[in-house]
N, C-alpha and C positions, 0 to 999 in steps of 0.2 A: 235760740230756736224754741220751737213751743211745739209738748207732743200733748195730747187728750191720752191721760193713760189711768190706768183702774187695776189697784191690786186688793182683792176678797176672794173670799168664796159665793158663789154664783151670784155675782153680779152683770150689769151689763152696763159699758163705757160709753154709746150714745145710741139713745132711742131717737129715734123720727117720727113723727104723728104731723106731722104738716108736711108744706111745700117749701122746702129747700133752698134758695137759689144760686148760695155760695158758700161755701164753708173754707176755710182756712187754716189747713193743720200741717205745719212744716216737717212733723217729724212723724206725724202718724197718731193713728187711734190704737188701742194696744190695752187689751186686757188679759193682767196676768196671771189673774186668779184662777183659780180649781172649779171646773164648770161655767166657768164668765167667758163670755160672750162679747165681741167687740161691738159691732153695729146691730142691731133689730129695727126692722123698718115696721111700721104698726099704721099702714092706712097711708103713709105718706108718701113722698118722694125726696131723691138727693141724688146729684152724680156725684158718685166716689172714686170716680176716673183718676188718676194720678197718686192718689192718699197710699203711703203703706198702711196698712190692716194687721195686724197681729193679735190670735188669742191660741193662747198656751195650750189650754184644756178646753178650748169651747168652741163656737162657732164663728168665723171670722164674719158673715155678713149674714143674716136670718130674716127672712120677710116672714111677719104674722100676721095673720086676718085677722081683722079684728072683730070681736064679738058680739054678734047682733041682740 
């Protein structure tokens, strides 16, 4: 099985800046670092319906506006 996982300090395990339309992550997105952050969506889209999400010390899913 296949997980997207991220161990640092403040990092983030998957940014989105487009349109999404499938993603395939069997075991989850998972960041385990010290202020890391698992998902940040930045202008984009993605359903993350079904995904486990895990972050340790950070945010499990963050939308950011992006910077005009």
């Amino acid at each position: 099985m296949v997980a997207l996982c991220t161990i640092g300090q403040g990092v983030v395990t998957l940014i989105v800046q487009g349109s999404i339309d499938s993603l395939k992550v069997h075991e989850g997105i998972h960041a385990l670092g010290q202020d890391s952050d698992a998902v940040v969506i930045e202008g984009g889209n993605i359903s993350l319906e079904g995904l486990d999400i895990t972050a340790l010390e950070g945010e499990k899913i963050r939308i950011q506006q992006l910077k005009k």
